[in-house]
KEKE-3310 file (N, C-alpha, C; in steps of 0.2 Angstrom, whole numbers, plus 5000, padded with zeros to 4 digits):
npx = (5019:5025:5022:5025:5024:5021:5024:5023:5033:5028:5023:5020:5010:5000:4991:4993:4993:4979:4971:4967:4958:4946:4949:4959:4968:4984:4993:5008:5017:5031:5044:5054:5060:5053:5042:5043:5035:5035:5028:5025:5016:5017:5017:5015:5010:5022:5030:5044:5058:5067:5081:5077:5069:5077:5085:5098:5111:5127:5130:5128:5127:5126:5111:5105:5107:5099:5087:5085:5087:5077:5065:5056:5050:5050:5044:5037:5025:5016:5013:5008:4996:4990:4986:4976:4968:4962:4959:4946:4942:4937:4927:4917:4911:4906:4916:4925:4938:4950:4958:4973:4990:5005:5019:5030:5041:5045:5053:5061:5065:5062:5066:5064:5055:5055:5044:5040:5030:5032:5029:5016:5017:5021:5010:5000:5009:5007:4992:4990:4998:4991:4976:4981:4984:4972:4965:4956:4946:4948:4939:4945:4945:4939:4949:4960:4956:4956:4969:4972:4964:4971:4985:4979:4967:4974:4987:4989:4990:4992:4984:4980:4970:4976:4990:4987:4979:4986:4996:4990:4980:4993:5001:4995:4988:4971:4962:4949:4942:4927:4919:4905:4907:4915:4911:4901:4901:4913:4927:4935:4931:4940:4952:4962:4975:4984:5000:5010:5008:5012:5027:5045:5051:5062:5066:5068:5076:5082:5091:5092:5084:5073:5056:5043:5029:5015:5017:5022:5009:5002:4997:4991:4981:4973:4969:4962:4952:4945:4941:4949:4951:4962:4971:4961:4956:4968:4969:4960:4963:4974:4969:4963:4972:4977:4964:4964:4976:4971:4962:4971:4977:4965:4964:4975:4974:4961:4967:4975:4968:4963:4972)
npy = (5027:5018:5015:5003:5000:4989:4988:4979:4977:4972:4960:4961:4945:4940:4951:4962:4980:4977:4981:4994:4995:4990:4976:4960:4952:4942:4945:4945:4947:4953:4950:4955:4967:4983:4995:5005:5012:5022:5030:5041:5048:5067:5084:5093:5089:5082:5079:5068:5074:5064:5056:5056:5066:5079:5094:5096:5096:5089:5092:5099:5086:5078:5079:5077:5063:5059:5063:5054:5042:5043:5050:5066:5068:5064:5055:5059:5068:5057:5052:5065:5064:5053:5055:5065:5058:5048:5054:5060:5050:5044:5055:5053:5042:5045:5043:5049:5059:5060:5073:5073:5073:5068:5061:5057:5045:5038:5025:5017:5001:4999:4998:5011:5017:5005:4997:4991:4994:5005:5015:5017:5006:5015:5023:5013:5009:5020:5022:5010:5012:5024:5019:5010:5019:5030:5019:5014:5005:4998:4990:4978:4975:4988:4997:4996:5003:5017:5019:5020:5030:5042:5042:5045:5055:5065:5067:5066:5054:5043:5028:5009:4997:4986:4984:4990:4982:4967:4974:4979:4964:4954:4938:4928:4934:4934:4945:4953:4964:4967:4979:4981:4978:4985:5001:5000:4999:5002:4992:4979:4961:4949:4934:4924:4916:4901:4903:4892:4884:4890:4893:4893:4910:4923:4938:4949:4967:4984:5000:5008:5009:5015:5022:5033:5027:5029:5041:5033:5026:5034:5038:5024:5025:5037:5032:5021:5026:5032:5024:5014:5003:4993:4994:4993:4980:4971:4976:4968:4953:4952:4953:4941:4931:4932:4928:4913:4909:4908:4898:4889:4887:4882:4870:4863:4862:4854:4842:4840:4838:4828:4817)
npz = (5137:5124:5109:5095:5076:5061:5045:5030:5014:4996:4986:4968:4963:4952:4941:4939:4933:4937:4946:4950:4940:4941:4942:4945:4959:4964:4977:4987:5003:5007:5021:5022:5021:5026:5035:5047:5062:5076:5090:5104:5117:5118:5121:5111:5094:5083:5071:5068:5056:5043:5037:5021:5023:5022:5017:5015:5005:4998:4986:4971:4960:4970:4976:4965:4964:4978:4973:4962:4969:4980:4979:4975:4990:5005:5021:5029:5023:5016:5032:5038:5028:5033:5043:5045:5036:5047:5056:5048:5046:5058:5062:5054:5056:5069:5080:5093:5095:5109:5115:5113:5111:5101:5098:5082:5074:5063:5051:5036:5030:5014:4998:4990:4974:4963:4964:4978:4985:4994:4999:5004:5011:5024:5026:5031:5042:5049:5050:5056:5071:5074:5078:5088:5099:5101:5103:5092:5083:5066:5053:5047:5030:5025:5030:5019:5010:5016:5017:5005:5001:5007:5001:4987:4990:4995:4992:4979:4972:4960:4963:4967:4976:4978:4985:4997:5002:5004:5011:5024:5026:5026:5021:5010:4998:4986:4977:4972:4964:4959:4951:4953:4970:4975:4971:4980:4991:4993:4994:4990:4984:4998:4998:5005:5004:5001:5006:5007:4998:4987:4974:4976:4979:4970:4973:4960:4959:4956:4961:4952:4941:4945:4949:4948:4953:4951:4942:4930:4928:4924:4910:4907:4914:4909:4895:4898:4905:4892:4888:4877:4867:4865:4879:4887:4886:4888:4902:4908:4902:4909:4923:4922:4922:4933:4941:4934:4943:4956:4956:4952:4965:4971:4967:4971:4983:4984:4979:4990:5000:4996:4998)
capx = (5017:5028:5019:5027:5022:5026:5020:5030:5035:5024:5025:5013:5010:4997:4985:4993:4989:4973:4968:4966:4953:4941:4951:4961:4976:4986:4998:5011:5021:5038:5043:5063:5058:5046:5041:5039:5032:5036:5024:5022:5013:5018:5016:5014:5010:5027:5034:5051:5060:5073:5088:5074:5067:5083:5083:5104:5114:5135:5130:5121:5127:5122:5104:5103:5109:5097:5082:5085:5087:5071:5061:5056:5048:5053:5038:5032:5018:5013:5012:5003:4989:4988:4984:4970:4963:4962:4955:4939:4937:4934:4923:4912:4910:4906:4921:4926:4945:4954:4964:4979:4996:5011:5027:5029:5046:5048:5060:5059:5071:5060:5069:5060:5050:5055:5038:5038:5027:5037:5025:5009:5019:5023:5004:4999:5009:5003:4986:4989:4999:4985:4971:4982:4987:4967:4959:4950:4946:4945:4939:4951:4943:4940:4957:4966:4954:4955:4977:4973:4962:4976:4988:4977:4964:4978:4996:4986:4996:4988:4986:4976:4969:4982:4996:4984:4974:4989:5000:4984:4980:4998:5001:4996:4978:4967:4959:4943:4941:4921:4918:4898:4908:4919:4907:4895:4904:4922:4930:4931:4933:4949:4952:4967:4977:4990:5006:5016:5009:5018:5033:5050:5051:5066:5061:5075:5075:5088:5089:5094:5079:5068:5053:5038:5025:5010:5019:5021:5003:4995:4995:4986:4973:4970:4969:4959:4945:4943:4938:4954:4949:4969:4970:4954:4956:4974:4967:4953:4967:4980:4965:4960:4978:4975:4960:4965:4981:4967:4960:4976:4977:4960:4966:4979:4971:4958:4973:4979:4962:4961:4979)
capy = (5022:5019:5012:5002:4997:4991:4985:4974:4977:4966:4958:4957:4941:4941:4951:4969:4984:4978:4983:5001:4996:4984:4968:4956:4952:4939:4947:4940:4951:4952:4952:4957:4974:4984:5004:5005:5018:5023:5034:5042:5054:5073:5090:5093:5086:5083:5070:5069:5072:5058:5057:5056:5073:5082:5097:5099:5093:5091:5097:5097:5080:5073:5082:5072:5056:5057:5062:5048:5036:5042:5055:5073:5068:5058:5051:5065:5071:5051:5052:5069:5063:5047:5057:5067:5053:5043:5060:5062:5044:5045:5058:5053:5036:5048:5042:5057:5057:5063:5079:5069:5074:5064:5064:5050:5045:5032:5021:5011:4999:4996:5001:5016:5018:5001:4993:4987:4998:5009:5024:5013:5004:5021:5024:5008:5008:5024:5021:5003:5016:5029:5016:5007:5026:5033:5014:5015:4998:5001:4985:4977:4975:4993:4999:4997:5011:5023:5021:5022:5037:5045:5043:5047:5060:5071:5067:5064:5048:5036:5023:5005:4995:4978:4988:4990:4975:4963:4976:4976:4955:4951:4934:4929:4937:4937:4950:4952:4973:4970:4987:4984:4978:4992:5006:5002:4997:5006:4987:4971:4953:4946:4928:4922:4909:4899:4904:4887:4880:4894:4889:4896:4916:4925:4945:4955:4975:4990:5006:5015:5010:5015:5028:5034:5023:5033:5045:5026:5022:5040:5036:5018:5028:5041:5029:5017:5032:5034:5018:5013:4994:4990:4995:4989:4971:4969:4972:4962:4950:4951:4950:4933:4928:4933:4923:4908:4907:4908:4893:4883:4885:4879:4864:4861:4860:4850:4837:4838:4835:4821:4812)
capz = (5132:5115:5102:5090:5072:5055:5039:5025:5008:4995:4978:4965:4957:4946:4938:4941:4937:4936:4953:4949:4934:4945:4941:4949:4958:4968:4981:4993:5008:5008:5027:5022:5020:5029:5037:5056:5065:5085:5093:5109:5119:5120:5122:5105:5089:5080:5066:5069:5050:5043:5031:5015:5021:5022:5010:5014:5001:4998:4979:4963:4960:4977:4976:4957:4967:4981:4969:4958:4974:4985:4975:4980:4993:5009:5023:5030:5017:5020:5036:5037:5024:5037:5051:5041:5033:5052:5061:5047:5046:5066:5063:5050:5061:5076:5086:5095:5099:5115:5114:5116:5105:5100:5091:5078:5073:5055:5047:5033:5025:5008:4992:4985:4967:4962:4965:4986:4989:5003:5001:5007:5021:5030:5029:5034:5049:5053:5054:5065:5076:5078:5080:5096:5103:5100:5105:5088:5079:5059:5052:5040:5027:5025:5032:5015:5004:5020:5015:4998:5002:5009:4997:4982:4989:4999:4989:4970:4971:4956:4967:4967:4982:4981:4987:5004:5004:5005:5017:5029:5028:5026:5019:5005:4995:4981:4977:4968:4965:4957:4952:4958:4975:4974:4970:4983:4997:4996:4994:4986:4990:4997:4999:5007:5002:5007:5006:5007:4989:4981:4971:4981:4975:4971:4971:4960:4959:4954:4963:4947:4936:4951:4943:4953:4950:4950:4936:4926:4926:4923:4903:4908:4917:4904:4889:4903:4906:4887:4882:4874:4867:4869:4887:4892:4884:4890:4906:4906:4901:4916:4929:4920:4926:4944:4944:4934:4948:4962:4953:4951:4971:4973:4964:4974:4990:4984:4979:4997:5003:4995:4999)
cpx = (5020:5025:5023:5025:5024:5022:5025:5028:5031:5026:5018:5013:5007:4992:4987:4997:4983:4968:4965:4962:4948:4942:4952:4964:4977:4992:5002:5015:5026:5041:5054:5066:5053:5048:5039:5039:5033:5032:5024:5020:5019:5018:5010:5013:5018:5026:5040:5054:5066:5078:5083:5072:5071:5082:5091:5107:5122:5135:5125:5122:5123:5116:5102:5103:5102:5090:5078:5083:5079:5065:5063:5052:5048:5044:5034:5025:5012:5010:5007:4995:4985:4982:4978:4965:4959:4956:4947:4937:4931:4926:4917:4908:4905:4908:4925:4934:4948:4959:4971:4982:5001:5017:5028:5034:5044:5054:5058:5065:5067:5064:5062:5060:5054:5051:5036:5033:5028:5031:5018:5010:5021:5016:5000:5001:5008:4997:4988:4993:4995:4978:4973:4982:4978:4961:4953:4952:4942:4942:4942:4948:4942:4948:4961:4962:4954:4964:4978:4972:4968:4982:4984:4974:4969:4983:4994:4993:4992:4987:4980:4974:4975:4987:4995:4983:4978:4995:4996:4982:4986:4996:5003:4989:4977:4962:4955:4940:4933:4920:4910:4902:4911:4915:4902:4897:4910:4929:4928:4930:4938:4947:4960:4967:4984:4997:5012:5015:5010:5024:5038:5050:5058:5062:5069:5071:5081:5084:5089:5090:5074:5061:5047:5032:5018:5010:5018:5014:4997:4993:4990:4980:4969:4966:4963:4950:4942:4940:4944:4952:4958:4969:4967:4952:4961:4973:4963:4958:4969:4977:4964:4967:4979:4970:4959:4971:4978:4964:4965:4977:4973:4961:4969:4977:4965:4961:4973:4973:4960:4966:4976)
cpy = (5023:5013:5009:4996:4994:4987:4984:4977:4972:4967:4957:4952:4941:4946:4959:4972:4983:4980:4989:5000:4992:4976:4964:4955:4945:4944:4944:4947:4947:4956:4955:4964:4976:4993:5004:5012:5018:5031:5034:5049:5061:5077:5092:5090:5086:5077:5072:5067:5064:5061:5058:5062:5079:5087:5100:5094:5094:5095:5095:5092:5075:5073:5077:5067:5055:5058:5057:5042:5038:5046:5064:5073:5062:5054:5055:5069:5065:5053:5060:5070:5056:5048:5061:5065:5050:5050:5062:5055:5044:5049:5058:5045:5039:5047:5048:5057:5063:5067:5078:5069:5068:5065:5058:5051:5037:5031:5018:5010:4995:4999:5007:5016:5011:4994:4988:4989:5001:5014:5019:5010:5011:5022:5018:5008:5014:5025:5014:5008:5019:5026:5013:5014:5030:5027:5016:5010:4999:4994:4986:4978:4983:5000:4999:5002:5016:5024:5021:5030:5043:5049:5047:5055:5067:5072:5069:5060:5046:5030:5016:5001:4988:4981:4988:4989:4969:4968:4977:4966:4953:4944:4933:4929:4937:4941:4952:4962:4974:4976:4986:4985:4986:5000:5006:5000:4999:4999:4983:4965:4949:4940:4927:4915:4907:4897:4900:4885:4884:4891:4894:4902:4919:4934:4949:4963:4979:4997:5009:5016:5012:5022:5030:5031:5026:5037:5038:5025:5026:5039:5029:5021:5032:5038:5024:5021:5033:5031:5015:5005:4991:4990:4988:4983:4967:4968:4968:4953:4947:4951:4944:4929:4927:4927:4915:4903:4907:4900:4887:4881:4884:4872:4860:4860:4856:4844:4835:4836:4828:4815:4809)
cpz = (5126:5111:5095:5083:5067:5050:5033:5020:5006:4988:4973:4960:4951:4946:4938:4934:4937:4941:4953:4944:4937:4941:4946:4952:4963:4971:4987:4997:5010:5014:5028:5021:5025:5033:5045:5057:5073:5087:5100:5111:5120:5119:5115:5100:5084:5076:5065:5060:5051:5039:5026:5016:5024:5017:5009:5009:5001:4991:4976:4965:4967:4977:4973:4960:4971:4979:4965:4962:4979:4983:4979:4988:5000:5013:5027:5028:5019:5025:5040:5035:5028:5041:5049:5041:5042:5055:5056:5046:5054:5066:5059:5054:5068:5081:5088:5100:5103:5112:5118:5109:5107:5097:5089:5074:5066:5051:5043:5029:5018:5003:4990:4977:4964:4963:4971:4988:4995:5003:5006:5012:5026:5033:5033:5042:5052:5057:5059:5071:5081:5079:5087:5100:5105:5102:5101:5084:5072:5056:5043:5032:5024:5026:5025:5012:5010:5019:5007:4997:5002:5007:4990:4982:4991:4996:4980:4968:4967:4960:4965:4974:4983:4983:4996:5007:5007:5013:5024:5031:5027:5023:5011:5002:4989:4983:4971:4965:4959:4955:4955:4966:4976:4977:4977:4989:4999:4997:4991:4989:4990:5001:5001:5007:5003:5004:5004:5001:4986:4980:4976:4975:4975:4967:4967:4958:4957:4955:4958:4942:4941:4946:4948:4949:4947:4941:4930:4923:4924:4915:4903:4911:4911:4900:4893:4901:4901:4883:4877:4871:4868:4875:4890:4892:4888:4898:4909:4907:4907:4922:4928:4922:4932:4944:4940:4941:4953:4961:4954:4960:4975:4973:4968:4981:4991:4983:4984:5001:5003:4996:5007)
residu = (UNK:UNK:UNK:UNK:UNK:UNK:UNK:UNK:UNK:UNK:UNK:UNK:UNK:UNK:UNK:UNK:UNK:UNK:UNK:UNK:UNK:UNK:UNK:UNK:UNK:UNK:UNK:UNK:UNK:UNK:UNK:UNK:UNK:UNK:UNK:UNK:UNK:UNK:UNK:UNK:UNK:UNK:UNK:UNK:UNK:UNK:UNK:UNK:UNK:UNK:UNK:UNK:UNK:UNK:UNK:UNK:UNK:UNK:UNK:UNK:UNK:UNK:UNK:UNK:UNK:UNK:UNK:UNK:UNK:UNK:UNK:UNK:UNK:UNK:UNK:UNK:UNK:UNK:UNK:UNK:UNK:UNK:UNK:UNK:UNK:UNK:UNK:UNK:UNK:UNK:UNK:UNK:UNK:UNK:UNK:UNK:UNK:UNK:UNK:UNK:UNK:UNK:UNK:UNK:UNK:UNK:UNK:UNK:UNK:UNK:UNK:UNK:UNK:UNK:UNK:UNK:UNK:UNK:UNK:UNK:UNK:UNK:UNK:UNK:UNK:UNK:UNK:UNK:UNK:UNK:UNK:UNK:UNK:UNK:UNK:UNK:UNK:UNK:UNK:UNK:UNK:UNK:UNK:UNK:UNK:UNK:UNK:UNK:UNK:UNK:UNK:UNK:UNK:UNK:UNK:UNK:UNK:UNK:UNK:UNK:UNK:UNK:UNK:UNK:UNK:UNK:UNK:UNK:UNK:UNK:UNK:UNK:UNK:UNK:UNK:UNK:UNK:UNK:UNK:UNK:UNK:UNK:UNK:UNK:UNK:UNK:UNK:UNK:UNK:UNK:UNK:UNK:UNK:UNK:UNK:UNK:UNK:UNK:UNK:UNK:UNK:UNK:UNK:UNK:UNK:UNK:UNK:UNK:UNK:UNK:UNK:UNK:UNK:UNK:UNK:UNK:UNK:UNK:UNK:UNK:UNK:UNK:UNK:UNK:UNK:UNK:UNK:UNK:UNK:UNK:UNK:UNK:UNK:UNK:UNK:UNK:UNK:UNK:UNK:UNK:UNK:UNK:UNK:UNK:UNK:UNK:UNK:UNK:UNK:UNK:UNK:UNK:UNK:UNK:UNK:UNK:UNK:UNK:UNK)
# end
């Protein structure tokens, strides 16, 4: 039995970072990119490394280069906090998994630290791997904070939930991150929306400004946590953007409704 999975790159339209503060966001998946995962049985537990988690170099300069271009850290660590996360979720569920090993091989063609989200699709296709391999059904909605978990609680990646919510429902989502819903439930409320009455997207990117996202946002958190009245306005702001563009594509489908 080989298992194979994968999970897209995605763009955020509007409302972001505000996900990470209990805002709002639109998000759409870009299916031109993406992180697959190949699983099958054996012997032992392994994760077969890649080119990103190489630690030989031709020199200094190349090191610099391959630093710059994919961090310190390749998919491995991911993929380790996946398999963690997926084995206490089971367990706090009381689904009780068979002493069955694998070895689990990853690719991914997303661009690194220039905002695709590559680190979140590795873990994504990890858990949809280990869910068909273990016959354990996470329910969606849930599934994207058990790969933020992962990310956040095991790596201390900054992380927020639209990065997880749109690479789990594909398509194209709004996202409603309530803090009551949030808090009390471990999720917010996503609305899918249709993809085709967006205007035509052109996505640009440069490997060279690439930066690790998390590191980026950790001054927005602080100043966030503090009370900051700029901060806390601005985003307050940039979620009312998300959810007036949820609004426009109400509109629009009320228009077709009525042609």
């Amino acid at each position: 039995m080989i298992i194979e999975t994968r999970a897209y790159a995605r763009a955020g339209l509007l409302g972001n970072p505000s996900d990470g503060y209990f805002g709002k966001t639109i998000s759409v998946i870009v299916r031109n990119f993406g992180a697959s995962i190949t699983l099958w049985p054996s012997p032992e537990l392994r994760i077969e490394p890649q080119s990103a988690d190489d630690s030989t170099y031709r020199s200094i300069f190349h090191l610099r280069e391959a630093v710059g271009l994919t961090g310190y850290h390749g998919g491995i660590p991911l993929i380790k906090a996946a398999i963690k996360k997926f084995v206490e979720y089971c367990e706090a569920e009381g689904q009780r998994l068979p002493n069955q090993n694998f070895t689990v091989r990853y690719r991914t063609s997303i661009p690194r630290q220039v905002g695709l989200a590559g680190s979140s699709a590795i873990v994504v296709a990890t858990m949809r791997a280990l869910m068909q391999f273990y016959d354990v059904e996470i329910p969606i909605e849930r599934l994207p904070t058990l790969v933020m978990l992962a990310e956040t609680e095991e790596l201390g990646i900054t992380a927020g939930l639209q990065d997880r919510v749109i690479q789990c429902y594909e398509g194209c989502v709004y996202m409603d991150f309530d803090r009551t819903l949030v808090e009390s439930r471990g999720y917010g409320a996503y609305e899918r929306l249709e993809p085709r009455r967006l205007p035509k997207l052109y996505i640009a990117y440069k490997t060279a400004l690439g930066k690790v996202s998390g590191r980026v946002l950790n001054d927005v958190r602080t100043r966030w946590e503090k009370g900051d009245a700029h901060v806390v306005g601005t985003l307050e702001q940039i979620a009312g953007v998300a959810e007036a563009g949820r609004a426009a594509q109400v509109e629009v489908a009320v228009d077709e409704g009525r042609e």
